[in-house]
N, CA, C and O atoms as a printed pandas DataFrame, in Angstrom:
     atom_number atom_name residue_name chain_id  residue_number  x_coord  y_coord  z_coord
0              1         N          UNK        A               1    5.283    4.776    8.687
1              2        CA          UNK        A               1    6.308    3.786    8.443
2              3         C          UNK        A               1    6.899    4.026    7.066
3              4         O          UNK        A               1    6.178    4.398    6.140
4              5         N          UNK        A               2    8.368    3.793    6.900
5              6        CA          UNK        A               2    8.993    3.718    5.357
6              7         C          UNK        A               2    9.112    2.470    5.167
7              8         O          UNK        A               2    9.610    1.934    6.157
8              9         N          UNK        A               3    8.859    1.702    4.270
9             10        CA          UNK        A               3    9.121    0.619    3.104
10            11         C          UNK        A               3   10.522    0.873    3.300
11            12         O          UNK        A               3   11.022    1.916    2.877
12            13         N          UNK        A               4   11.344   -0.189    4.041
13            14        CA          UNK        A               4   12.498   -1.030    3.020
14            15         C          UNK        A               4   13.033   -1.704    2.285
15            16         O          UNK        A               4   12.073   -2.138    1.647
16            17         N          UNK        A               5   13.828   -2.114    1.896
17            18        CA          UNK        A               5   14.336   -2.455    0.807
18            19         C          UNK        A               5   13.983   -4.144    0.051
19            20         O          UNK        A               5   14.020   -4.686   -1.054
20            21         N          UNK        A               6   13.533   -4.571    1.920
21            22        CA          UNK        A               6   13.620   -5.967    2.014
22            23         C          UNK        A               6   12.225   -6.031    2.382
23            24         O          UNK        A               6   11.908   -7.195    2.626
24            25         N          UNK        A               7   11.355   -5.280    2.501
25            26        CA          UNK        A               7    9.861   -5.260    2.818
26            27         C          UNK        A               7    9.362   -6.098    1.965
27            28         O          UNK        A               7    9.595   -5.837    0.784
28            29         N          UNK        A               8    8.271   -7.745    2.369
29            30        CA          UNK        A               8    7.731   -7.742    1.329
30            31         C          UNK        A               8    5.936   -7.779    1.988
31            32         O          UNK        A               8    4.870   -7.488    1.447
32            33         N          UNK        A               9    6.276   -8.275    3.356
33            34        CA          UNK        A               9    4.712   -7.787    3.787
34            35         C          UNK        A               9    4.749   -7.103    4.978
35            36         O          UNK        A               9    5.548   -7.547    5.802
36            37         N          UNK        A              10    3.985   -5.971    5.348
37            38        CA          UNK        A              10    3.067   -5.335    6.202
38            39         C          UNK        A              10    2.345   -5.418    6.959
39            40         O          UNK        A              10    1.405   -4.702    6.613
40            41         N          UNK        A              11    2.037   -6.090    8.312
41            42        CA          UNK        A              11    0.982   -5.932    8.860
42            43         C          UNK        A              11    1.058   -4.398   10.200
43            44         O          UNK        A              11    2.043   -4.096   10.874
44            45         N          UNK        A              12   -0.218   -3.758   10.205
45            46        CA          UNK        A              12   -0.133   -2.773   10.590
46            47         C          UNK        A              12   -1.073   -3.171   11.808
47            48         O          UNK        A              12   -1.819   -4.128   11.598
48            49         N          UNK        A              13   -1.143   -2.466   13.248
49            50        CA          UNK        A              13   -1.862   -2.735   14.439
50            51         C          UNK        A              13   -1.430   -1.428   15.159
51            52         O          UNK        A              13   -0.904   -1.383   16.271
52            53         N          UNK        A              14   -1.684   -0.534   14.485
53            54        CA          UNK        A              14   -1.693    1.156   15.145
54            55         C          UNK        A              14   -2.669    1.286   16.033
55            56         O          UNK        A              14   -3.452    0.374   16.298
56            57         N          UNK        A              15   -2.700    2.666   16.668
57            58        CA          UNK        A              15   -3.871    3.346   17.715
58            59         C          UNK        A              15   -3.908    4.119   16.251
59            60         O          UNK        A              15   -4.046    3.132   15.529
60            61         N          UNK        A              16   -3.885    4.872   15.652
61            62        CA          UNK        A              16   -4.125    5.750   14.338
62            63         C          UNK        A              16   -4.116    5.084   13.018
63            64         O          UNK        A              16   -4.000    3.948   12.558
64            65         N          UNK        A              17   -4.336    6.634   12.505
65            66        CA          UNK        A              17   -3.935    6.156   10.722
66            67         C          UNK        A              17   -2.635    6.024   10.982
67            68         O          UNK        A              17   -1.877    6.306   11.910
68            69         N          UNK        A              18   -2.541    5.355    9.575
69            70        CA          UNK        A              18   -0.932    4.470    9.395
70            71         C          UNK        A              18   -0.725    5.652    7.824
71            72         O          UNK        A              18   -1.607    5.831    6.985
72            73         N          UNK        A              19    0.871    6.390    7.809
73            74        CA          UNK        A              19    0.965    7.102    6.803
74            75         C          UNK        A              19    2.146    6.263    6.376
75            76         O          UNK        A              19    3.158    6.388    7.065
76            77         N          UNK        A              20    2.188    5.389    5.308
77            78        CA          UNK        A              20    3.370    4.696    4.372
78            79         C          UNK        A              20    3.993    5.122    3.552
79            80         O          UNK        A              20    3.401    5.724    2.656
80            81         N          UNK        A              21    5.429    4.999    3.503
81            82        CA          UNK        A              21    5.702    5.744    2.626
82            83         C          UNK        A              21    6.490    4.812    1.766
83            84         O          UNK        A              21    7.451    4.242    2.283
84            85         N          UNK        A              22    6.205    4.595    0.544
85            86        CA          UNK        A              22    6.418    3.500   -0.410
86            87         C          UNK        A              22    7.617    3.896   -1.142
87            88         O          UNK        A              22    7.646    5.008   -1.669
88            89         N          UNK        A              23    8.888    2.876   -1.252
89            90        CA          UNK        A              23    9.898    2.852   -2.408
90            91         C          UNK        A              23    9.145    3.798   -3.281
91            92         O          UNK        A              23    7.997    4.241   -3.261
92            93         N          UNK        A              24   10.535    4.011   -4.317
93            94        CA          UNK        A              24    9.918    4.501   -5.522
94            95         C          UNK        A              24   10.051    3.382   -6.233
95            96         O          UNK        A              24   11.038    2.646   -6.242
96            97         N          UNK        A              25    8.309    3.155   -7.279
97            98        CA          UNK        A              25    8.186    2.599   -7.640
98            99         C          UNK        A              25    9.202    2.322   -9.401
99           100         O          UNK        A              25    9.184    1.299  -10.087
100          101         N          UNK        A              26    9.773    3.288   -9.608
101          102        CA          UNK        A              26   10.577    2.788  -10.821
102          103         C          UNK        A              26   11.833    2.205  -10.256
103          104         O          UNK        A              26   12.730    1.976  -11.068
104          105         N          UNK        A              27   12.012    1.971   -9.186
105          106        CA          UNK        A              27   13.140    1.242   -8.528
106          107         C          UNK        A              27   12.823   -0.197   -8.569
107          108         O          UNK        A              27   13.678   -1.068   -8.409
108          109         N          UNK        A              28   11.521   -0.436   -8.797
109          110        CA          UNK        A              28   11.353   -1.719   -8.242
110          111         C          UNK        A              28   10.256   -2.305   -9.203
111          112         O          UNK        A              28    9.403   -2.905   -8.550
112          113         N          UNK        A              29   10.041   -2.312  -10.430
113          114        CA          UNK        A              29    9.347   -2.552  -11.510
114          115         C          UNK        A              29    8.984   -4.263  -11.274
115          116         O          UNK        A              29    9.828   -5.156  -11.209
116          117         N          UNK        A              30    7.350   -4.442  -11.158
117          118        CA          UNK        A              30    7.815   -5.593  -10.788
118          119         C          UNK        A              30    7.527   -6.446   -9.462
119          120         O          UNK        A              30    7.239   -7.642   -9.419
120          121         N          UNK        A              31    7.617   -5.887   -8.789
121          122        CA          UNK        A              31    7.641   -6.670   -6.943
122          123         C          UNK        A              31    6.291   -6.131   -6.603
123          124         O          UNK        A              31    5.736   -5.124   -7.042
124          125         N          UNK        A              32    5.813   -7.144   -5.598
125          126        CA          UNK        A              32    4.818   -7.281   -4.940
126          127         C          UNK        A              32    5.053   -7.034   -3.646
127          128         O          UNK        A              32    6.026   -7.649   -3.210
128          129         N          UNK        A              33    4.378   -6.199   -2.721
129          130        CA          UNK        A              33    4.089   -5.914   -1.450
130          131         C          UNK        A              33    2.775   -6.195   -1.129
131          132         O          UNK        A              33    1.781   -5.775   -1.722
132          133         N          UNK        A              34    2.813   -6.931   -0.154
133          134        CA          UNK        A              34    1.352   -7.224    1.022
134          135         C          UNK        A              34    1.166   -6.631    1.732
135          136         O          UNK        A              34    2.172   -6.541    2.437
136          137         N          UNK        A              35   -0.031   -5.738    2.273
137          138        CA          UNK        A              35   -0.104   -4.600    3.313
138          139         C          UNK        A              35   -1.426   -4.747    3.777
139          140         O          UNK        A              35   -2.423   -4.477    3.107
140          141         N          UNK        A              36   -1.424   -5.278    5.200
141          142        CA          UNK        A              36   -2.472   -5.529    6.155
142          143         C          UNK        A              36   -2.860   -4.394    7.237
143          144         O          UNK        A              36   -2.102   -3.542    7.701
144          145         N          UNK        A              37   -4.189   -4.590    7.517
145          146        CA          UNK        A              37   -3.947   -4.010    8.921
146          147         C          UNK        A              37   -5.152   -4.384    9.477
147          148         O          UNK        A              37   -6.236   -4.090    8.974
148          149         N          UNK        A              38   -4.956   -5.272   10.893
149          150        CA          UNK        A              38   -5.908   -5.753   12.021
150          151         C          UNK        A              38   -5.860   -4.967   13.038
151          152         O          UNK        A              38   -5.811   -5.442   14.173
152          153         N          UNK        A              39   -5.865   -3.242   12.755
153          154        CA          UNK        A              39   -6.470   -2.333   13.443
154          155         C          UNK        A              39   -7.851   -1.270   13.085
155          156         O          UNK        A              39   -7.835   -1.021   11.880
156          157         N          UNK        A              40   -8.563   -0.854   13.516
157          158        CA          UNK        A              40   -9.916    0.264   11.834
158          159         C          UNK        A              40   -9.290    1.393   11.990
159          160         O          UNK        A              40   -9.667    2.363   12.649
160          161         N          UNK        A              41   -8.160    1.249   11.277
161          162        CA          UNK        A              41   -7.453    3.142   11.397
162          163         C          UNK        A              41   -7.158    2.625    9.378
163          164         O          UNK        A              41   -7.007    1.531    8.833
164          165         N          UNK        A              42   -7.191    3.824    8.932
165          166        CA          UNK        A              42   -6.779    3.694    7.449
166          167         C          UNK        A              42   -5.332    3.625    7.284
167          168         O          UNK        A              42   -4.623    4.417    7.906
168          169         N          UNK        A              43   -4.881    2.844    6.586
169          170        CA          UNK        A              43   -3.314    3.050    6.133
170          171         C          UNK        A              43   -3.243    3.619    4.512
171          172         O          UNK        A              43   -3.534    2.879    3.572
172          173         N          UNK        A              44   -2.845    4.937    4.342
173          174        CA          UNK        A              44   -2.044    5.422    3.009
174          175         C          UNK        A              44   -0.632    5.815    2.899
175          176         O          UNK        A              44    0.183    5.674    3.811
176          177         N          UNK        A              45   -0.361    6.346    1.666
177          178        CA          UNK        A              45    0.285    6.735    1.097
178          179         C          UNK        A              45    0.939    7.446    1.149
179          180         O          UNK        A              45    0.554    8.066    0.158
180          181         N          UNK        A              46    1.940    8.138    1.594
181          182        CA          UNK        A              46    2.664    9.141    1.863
182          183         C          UNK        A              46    2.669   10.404    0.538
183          184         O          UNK        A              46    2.914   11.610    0.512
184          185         N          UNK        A              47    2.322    9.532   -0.324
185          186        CA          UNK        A              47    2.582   10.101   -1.780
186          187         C          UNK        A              47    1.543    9.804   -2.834
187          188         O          UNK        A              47    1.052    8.728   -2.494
188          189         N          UNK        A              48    1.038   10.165   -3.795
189          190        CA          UNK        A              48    0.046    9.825   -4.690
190          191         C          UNK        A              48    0.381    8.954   -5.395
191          192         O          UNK        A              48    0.366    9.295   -6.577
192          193         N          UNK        A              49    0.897    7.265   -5.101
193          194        CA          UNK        A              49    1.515    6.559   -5.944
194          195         C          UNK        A              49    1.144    5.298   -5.717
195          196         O          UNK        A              49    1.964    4.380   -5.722
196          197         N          UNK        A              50   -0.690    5.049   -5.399
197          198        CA          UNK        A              50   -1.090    3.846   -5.671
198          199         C          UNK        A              50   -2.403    4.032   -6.502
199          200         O          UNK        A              50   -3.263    4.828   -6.127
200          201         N          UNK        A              51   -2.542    3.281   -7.639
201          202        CA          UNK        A              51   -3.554    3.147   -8.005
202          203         C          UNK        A              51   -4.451    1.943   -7.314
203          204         O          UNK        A              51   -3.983    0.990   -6.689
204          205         N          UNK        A              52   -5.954    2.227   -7.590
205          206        CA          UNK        A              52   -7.195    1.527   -6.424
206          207         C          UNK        A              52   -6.937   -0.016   -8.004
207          208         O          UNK        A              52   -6.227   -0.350   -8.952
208          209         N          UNK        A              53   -8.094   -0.364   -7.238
209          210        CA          UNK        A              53   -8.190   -2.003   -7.990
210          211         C          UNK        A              53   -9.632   -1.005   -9.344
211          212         O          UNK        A              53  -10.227   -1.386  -10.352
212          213         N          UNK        A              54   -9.621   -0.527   -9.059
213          214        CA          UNK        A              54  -10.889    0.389  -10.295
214          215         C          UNK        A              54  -10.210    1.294  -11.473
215          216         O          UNK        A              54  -10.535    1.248  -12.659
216          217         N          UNK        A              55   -9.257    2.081  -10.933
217          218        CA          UNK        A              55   -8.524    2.589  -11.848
218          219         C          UNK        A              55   -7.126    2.697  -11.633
219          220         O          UNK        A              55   -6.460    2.357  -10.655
220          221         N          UNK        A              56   -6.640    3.457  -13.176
221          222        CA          UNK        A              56   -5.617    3.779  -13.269
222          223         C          UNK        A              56   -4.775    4.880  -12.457
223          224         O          UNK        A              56   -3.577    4.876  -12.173
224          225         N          UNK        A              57   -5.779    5.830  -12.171
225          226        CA          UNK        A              57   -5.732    6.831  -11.680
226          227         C          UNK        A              57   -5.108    7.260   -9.795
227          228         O          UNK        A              57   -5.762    7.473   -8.774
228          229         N          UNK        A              58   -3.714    7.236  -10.031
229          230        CA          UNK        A              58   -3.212    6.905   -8.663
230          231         C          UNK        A              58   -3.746    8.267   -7.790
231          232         O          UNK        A              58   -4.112    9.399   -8.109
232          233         N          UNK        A              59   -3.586    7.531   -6.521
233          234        CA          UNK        A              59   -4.038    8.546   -5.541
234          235         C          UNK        A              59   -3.176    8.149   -3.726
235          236         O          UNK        A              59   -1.961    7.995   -3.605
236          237         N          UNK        A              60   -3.931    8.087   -2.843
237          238        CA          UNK        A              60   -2.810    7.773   -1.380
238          239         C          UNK        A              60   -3.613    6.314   -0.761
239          240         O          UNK        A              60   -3.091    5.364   -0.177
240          241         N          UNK        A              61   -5.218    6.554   -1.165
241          242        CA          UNK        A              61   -5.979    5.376   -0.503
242          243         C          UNK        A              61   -5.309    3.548   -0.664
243          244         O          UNK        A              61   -5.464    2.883   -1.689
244          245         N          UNK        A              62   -4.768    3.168    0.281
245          246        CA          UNK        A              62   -4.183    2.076    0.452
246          247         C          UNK        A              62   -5.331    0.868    0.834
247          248         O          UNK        A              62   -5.689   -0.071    0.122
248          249         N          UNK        A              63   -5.795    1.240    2.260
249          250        CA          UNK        A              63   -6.570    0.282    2.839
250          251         C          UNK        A              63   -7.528    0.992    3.995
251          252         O          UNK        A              63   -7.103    1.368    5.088
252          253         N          UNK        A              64   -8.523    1.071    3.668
253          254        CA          UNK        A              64   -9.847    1.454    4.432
254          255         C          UNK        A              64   -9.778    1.104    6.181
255          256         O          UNK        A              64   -9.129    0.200    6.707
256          257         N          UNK        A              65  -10.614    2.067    6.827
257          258        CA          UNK        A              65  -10.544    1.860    7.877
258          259         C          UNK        A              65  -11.321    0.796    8.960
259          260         O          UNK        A              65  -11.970    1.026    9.981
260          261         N          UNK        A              66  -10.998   -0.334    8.347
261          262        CA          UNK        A              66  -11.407   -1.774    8.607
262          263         C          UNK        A              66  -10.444   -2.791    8.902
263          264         O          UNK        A              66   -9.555   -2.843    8.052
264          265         N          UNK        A              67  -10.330   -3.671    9.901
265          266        CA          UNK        A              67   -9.244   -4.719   10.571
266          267         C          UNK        A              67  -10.010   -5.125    9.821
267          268         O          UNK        A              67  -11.167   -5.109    9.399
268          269         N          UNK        A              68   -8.788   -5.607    9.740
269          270        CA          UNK        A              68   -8.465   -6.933    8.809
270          271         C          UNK        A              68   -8.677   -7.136    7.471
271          272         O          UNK        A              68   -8.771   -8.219    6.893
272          273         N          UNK        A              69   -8.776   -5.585    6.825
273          274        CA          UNK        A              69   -8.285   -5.353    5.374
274          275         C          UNK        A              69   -7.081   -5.405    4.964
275          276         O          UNK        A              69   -6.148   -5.122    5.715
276          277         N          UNK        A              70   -6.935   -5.714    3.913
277          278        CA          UNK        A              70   -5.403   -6.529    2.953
278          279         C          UNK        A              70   -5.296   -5.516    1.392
279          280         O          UNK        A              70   -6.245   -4.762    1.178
280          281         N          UNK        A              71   -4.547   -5.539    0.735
281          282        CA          UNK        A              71   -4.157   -5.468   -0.632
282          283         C          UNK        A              71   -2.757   -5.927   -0.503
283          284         O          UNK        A              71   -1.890   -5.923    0.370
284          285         N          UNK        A              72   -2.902   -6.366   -1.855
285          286        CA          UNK        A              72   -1.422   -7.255   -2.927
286          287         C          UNK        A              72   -1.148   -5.603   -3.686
287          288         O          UNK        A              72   -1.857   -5.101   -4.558
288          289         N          UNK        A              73    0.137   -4.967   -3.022
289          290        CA          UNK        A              73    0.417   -3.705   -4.438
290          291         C          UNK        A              73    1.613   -4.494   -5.229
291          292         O          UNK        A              73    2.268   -5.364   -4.656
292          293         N          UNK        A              74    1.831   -4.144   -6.505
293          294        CA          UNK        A              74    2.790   -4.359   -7.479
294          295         C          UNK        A              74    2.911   -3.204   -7.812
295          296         O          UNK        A              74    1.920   -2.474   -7.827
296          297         N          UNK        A              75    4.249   -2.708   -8.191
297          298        CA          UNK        A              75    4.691   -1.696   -9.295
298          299         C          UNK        A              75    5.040   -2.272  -10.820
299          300         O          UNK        A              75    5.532   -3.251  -11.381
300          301         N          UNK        A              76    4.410   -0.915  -11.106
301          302        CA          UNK        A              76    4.355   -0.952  -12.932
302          303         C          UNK        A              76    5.648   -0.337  -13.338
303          304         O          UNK        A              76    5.988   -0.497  -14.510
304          305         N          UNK        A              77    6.429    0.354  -12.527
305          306        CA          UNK        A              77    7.527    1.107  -12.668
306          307         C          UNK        A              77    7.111    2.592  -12.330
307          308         O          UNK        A              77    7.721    3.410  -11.641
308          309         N          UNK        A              78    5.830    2.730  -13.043
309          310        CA          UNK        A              78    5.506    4.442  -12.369
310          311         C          UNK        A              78    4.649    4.633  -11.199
311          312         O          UNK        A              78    4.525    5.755  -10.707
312          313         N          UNK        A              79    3.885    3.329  -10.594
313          314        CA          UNK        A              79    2.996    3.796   -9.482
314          315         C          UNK        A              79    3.274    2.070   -8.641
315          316         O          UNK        A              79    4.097    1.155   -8.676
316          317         N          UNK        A              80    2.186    2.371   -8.048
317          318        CA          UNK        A              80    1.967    0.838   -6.958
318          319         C          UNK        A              80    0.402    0.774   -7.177
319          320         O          UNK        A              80   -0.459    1.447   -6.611
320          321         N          UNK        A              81    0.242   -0.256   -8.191
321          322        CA          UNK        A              81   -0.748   -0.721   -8.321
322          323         C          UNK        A              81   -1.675   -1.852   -7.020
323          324         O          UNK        A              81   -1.120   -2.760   -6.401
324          325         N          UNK        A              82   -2.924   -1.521   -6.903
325          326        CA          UNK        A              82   -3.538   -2.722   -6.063
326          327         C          UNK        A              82   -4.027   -3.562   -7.021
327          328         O          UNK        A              82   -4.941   -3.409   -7.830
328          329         N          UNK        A              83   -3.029   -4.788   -6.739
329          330        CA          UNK        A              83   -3.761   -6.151   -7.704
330          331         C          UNK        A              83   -4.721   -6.885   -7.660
331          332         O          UNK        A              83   -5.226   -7.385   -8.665
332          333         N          UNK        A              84   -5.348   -7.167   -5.843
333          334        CA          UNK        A              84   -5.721   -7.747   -5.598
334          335         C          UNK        A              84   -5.961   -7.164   -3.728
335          336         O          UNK        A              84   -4.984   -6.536   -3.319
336          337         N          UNK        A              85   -7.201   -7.350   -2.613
337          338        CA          UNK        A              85   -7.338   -6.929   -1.675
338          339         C          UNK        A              85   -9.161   -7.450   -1.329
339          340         O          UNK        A              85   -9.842   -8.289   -1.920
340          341         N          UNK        A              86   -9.514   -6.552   -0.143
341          342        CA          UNK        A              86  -10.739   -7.313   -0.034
342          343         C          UNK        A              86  -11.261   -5.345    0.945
343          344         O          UNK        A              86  -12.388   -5.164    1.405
């Protein structure tokens, strides 16, 4: 799936992994996206441009391959931070 413009939450219910492919984050400095999924397939990143809730250090891992896992991403301007998730 691509992120539009007007995206602000996600819920995902694939047969697979889910590959996202996120705005660029210096477009959007700032905004919050919600990204679910109540299927056990993993959803990432299309691109190395989320950092985990542990570090700084961005990578593609979004949300584990568990229904009914969540994260809150925000951009810092250079990545998509996870603020908050379970």
């Amino acid at each position: 799936y691509s992120m539009i413009a007007t995206d602000s939450s996600l819920i995902f219910n694939g047969t697979a992994s889910i590959i996202l492919t996120l705005q660029a984050a210096s477009s959007y400095t700032g905004r919050i996206l919600y990204v679910k999924t109540i299927a056990a397939f993993t959803v990432d990143s299309a691109s190395a441009n989320v950092a985990p809730l542990g570090s700084a250090t961005a990578g593609t891992a979004i949300l584990a391959a568990t229904a009914g896992k969540w994260a809150m991403l925000q951009s810092n301007g250079t990545n998509w931070v996870i603020m908050a998730g379970n």
